[in-house]
C-alpha positions in Angstrom: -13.6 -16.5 -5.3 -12.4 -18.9 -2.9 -12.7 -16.7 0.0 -16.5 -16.9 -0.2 -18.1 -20.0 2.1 -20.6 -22.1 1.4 -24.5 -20.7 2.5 -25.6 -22.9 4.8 -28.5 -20.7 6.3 -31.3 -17.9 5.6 -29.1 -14.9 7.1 -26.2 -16.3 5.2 -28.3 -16.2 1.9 -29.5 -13.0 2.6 -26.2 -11.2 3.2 -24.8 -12.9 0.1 -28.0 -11.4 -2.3 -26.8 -7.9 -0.5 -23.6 -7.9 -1.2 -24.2 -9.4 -4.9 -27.0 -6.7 -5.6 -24.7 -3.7 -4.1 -21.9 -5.2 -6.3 -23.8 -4.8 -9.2 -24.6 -1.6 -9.0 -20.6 -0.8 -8.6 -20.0 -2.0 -11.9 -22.4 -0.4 -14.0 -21.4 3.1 -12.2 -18.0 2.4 -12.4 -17.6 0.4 -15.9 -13.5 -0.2 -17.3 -12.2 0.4 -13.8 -10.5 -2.8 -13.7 -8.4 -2.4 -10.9 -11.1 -0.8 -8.8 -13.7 -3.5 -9.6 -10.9 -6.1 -8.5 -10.5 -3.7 -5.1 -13.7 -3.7 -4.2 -14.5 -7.4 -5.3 -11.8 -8.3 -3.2 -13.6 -6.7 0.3 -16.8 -6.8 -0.4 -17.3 -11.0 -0.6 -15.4 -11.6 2.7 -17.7 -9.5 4.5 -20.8 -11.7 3.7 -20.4 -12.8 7.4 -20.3 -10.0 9.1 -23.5 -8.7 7.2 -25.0 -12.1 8.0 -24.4 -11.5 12.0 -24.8 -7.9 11.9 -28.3 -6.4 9.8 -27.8 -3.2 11.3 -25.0 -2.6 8.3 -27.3 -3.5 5.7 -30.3 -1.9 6.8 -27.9 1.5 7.1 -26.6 1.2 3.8 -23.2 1.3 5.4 -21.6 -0.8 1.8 -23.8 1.2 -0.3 -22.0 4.4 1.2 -18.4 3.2 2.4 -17.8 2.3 -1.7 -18.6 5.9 -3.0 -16.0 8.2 -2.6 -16.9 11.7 -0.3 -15.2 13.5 -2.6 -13.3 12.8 -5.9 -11.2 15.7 -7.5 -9.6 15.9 -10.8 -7.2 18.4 -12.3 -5.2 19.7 -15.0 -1.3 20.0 -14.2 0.5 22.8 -16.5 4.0 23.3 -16.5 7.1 23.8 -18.5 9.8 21.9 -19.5 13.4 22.4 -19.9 13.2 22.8 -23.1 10.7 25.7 -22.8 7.4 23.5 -23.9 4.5 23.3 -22.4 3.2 20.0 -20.7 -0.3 18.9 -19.3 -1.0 16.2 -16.8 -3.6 15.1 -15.1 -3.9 15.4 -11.3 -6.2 13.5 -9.3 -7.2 13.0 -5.6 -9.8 10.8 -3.8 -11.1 11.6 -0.5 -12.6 8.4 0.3 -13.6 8.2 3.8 -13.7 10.4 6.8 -15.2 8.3 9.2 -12.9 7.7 12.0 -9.8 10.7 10.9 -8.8 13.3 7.8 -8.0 11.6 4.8 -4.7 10.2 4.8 -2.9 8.8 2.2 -0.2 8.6 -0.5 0.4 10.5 -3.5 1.8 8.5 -6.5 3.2 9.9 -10.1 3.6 7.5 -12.6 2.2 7.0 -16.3 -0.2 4.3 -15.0 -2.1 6.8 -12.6 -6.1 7.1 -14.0 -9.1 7.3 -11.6 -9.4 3.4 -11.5 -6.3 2.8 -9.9 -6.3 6.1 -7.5 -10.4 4.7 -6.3 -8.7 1.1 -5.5 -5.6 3.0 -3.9 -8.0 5.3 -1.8 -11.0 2.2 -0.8 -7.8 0.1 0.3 -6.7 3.0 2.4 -9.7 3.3 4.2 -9.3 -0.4 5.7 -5.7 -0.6 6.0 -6.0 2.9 8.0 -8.6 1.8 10.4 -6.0 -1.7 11.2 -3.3 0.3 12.3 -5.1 1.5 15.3 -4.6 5.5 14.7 -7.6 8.0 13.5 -7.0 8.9 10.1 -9.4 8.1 7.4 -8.9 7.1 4.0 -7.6 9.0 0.7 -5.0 8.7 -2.2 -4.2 10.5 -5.0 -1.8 11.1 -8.0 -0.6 12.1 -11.4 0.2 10.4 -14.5 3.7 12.4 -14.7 6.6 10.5 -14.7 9.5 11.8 -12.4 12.0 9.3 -14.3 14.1 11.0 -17.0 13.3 14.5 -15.6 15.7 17.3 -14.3 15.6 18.5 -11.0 14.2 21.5 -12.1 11.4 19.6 -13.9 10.6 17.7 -11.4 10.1 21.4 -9.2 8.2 22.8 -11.7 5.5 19.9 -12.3 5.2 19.7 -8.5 5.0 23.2 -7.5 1.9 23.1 -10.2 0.8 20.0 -9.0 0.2 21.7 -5.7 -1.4 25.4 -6.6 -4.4 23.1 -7.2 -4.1 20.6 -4.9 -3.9 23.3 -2.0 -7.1 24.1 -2.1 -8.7 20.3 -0.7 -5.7 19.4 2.1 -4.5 20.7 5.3 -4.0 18.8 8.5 -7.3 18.0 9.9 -8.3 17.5 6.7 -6.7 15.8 4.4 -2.9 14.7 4.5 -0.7 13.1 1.9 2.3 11.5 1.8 4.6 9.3 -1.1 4.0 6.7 -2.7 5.5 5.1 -6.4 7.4 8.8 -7.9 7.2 10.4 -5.0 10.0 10.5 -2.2 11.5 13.1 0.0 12.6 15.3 -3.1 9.0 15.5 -4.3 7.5 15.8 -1.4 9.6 18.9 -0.5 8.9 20.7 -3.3 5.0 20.0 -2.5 5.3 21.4 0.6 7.2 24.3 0.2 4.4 25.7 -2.6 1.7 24.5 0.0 3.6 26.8 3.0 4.0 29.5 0.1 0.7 29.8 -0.7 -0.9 29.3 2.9 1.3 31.6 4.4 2.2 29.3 7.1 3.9 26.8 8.7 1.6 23.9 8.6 4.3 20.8 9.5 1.1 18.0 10.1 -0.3 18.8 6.6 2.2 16.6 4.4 4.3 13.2 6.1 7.0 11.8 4.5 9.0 15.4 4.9 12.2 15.6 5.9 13.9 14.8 9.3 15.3 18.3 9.2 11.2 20.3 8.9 9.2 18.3 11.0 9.8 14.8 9.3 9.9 11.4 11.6 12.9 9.3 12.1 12.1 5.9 10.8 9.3 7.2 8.2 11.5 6.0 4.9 12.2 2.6 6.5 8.5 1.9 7.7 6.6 0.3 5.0 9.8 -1.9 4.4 10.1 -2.9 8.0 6.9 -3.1 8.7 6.3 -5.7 6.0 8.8 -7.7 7.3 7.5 -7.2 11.1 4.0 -8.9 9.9 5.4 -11.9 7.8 7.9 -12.5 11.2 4.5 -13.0 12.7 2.9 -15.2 10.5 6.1 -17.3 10.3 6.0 -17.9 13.8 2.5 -19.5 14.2 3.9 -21.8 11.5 7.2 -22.5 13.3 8.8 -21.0 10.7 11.6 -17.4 10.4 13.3 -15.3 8.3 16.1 -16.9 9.8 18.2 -19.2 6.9 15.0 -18.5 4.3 15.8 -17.4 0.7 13.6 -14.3 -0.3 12.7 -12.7 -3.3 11.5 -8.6 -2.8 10.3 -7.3 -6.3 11.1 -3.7 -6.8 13.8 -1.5 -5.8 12.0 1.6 -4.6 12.0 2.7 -0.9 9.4 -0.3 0.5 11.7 -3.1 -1.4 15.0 -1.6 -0.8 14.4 -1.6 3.6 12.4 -4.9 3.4 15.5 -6.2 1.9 17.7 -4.7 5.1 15.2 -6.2 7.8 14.6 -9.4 6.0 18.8 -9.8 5.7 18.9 -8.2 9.6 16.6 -11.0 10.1 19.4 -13.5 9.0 17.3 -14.5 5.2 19.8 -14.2 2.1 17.8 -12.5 -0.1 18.4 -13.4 -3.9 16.8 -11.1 -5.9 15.2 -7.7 -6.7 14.3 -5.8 -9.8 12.7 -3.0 -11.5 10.7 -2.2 -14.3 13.1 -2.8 -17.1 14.1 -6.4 -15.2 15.7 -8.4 -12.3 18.8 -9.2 -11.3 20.0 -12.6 -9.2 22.8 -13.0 -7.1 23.2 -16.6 -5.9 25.5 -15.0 -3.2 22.8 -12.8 -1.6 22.2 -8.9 -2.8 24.1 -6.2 -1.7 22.2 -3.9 -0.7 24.5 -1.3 -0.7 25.1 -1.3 -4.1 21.1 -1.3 -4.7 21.2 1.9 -2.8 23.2 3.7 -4.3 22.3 2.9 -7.5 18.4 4.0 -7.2 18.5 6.5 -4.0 21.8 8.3 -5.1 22.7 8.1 -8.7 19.1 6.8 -10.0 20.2 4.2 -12.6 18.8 0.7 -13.9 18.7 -2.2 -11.6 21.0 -3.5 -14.2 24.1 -1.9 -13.3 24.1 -3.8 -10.8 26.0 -6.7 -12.6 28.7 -4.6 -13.3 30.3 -4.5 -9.7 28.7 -7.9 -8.9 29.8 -9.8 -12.3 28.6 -13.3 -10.9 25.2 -11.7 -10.8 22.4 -11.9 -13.3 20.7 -9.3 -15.0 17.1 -10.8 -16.6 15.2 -8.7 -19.0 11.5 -8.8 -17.9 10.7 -8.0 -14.6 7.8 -10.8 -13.6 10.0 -13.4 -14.5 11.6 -12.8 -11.0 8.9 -15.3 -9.5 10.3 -18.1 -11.5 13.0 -18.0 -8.7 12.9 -20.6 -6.3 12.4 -19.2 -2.5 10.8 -19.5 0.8 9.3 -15.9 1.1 8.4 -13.7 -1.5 7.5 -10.5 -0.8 6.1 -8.4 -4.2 6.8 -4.4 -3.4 6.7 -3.0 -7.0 2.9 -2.6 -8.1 -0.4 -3.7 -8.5 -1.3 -6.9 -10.1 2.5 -8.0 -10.5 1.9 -11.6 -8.9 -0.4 -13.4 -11.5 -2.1 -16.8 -11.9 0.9 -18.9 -13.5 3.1 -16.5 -11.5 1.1 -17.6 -8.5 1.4 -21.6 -10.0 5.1 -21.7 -9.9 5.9 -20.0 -6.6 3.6 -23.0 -5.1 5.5 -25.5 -6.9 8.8 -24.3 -5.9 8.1 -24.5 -2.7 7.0 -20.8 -1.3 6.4 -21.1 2.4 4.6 -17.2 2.7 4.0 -14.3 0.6 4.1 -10.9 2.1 2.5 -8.2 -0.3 4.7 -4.7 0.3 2.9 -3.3 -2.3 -0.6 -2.3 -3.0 -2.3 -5.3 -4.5 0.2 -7.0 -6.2 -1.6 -10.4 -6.1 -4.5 -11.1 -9.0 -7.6 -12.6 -7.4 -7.0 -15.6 -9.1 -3.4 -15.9 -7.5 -4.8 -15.0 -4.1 -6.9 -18.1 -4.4 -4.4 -20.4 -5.2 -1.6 -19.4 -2.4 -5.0 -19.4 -0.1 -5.8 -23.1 -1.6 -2.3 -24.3 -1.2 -2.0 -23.1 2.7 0.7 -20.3 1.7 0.8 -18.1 4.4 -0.2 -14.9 2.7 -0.3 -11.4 3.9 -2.4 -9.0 2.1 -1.1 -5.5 1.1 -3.8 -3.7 3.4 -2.3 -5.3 6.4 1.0 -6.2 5.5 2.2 -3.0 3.8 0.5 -0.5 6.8 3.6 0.1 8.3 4.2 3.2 6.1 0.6 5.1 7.2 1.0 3.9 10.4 4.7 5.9 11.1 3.2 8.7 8.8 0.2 8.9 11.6 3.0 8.8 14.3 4.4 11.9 12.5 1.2 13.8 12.3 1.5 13.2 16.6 5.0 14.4 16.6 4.0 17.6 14.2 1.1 18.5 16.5 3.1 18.3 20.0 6.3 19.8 18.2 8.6 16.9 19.9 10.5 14.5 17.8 11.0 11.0 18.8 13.9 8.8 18.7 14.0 6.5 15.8 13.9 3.6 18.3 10.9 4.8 19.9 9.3 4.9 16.2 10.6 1.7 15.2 9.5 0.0 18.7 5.7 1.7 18.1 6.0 0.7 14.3 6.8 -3.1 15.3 4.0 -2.9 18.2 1.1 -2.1 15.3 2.3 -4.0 13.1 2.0 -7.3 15.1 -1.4 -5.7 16.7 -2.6 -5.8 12.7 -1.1 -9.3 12.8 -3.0 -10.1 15.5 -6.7 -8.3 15.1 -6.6 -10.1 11.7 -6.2 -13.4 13.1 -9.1 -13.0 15.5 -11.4 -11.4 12.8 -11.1 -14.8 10.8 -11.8 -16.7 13.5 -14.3 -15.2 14.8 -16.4 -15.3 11.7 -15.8 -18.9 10.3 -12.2 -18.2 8.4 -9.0 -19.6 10.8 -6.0 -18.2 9.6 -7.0 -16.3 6.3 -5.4 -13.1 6.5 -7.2 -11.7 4.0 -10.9 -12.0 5.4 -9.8 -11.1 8.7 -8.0 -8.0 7.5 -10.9 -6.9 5.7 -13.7 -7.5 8.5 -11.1 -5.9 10.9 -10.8 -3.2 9.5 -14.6 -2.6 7.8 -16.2 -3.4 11.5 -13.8 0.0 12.7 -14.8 2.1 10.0 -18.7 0.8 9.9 -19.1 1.5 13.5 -18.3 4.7 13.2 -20.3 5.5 10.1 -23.3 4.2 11.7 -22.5 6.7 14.9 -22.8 9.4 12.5 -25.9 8.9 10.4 -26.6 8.9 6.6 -24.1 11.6 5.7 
């Protein structure tokens, strides 16, 4: 990988062997996990330096530990249809790290969902947890149902299932979720109203993501949106650059793309395109995001509808094909592994200035290294996208004193971490050899909070 530098002394060598021999042993225990092998890949060779100053982590098998889950829990999901017949899912949840706060971390139902992708979901959450500052530790978790298609009553059913099991492992110094892909406020609702029916009580910091109305946080569905934005903002200023007169591309059209879309146009950019799984559409004029709005949060239809009140539009099967569009920002906020190598080739040649990832590792490792080798301003999903744990910790705060906060206050402390992530990052690549790559300094920033804390506690 690009990432890792050139071994220049004894300490440097010997750190590099470590990591290489505890890598190793992550890939025969954990063989055909693609995308948690690329996960942990990813972290593990940009800390090389930091086990090259610091000896204490390898002599306390901090790596050897941090990678293996505490607890990993799997599940069958039974429940009925509409049409009276029986379906079975699988349910899963990782509870990855407890080192500096309960697990905390998204639930996400979609027909992709297998233990590979909830581990890399979960070991990102442990870092990108630890950046924004707040105690929570890191989890994740999901289904392979797929809420698209389904009725309302469906949808209940499968959740209300969902959560007889999943009862038993949470609560809210232990382990909180929260949405993610196929899961918004509806779903989450439903989760927690079988969680409060079986507990017996009214246990508001144990799910976040609920609504305003029981013990929900203004500015929760906008934060992973906005927040993304709020980082990029930073990076584009140390380059002399804004959002300002930029052309953006946001992939996806979910809740994280649909309000980095609104801050990104607030911020004056015209942004030209969005999509969804089926394809993209491209409006030369700038996307109105009203119309996106309505037609995914309201009456849940195709992206391509879209072209039918906006007939100058385009509607593109296909939806990678979206980074053949020439732009100053792109900001991927659909799903993992989304931004490829040729992807990565022809957003450099047209000209990208940054790429700010709103999802959870939308980039391949391959087309990390060529935005890094290019001098793209890149933000990395663990930093960039934290905005939506870090508003979900500020609701745990809010549950536990029972006072709501303004949605300025929220938005003011969500744009405060955010450019404290910006910020720690920055110093954390410095400081160990790597000036301005986001990516190492995300990663040692967040590993040096998490490691310091496991070595407080012992081998456990």
């Amino acid at each position: 990988m690009a990432m890792v530098m050139n071994l220049k002394d004894e300490s440097m060598v010997k750190a590099q062997n470590y990591v290489n021999k505890v890598y190793e042993t992550v890939v025969q225990r954990n063989p055909n996990e693609y995308e948690f092998l690329q996960a942990v890949k990813e972290i593990f060779y940009s800390l090389t330096p930091v086990f090259a100053r610091n000896p204490k982590y390898m002599e306390a098998g901090i790596l050897e530990m941090i990678v293996e889950p505490e607890r990993l829990i799997s599940f069958r999901v039974p429940w009925v249809d509409d049409k009276g017949k029986v379906q079975v899912n699988r349910g899963y949840r990782v509870q990855y790290n407890s080192a500096i706060g309960p697990y905390k971390g998204g639930l996400r139902f979609h027909p992709s969902v297998n233990q590979s992708i909830v581990k890399f979901l979960g070991f990102e959450q442990i870092f990108k947890n630890a950046l924004t500052g707040q105690s929570i530790g890191g989890g994740k978790g999901g289904s392979d149902f797929d809420p698209k298609g389904k009725s309302d009553m469906e949808i209940m059913k499968f959740c209300q299932s969902f959560m007889t099991e999943l009862t038993k492992y949470i609560g809210s110094d232990v382990d909180v979720p929260a949405g993610d892909i196929g899961v918004g406020a509806r779903e989450i609702g439903y989760m927690f109203g079988q969680y409060k029916r079986l507990r017996g009580n009214f246990d508001a910091g144990v799910f976040t993501g609920k609504g305003v109305g029981y013990g929900g946080s203004l500015g929760r569905t906008e934060a992973t949106g906005y927040g993304t934005v709020y980082f990029v903002e930073e990076m584009l200023k140390d380059r002399g650059y804004t959002f300002s007169g930029s052309t953006v591309v946001v992939s996806g059209s979910g809740n994280v793309s649909i309000y980095a879309i609104a801050k990104a146009q607030e911020y004056g950019a015209k942004v030209l395109a969005c999509s969804d799984s089926n394809g993209y559409i491209y409006d030369e004029k700038g996307i109105c995001l009203d119309t996106v709005k309505r037609l995914k949060e309201v009456e849940r239809c195709r992206i391509s509808e879209y072209v039918k009140e906006h007939p100058h539009a385009q509607y593109v099967e296909g939806s990678t094909g979206i980074w053949t569009i020439p732009c100053d920002i792109a900001l991927p906020c659909a799903t993992q592994n989304e931004i490829d190598e040729n992807a990565a080739k022809v957003l450099v040649s047209n000209g990208v200035k940054a790429i700010g990832e709103g999802a959870n590792m939308p980039s391949t490792l391959e087309a990390i290294d060529i935005f890094l080798e290019s001098e793209v301003l890149f933000g990395p999903g663990k930093a960039a996208n934290a905005g939506g744990v870090a508003v979900s910790a500020l609701e745990m705060a809010q549950n536990s004193s029972r006072v709501p906060w303004s949605f300025d206050k929220v938005d003011a402390k969500l744009k405060k971490i955010m450019t404290g992530i910006y910020r720690d990052s920055i110093k954390a690549a410095d400081e160990y050899g790597h000036p301005g790559n986001l990516v190492v300094g995300s990663n040692i920033a967040g590993f040096t909070k998490v490691a310091n804390a496991m070595l407080m506690h012992g081998v456990i």
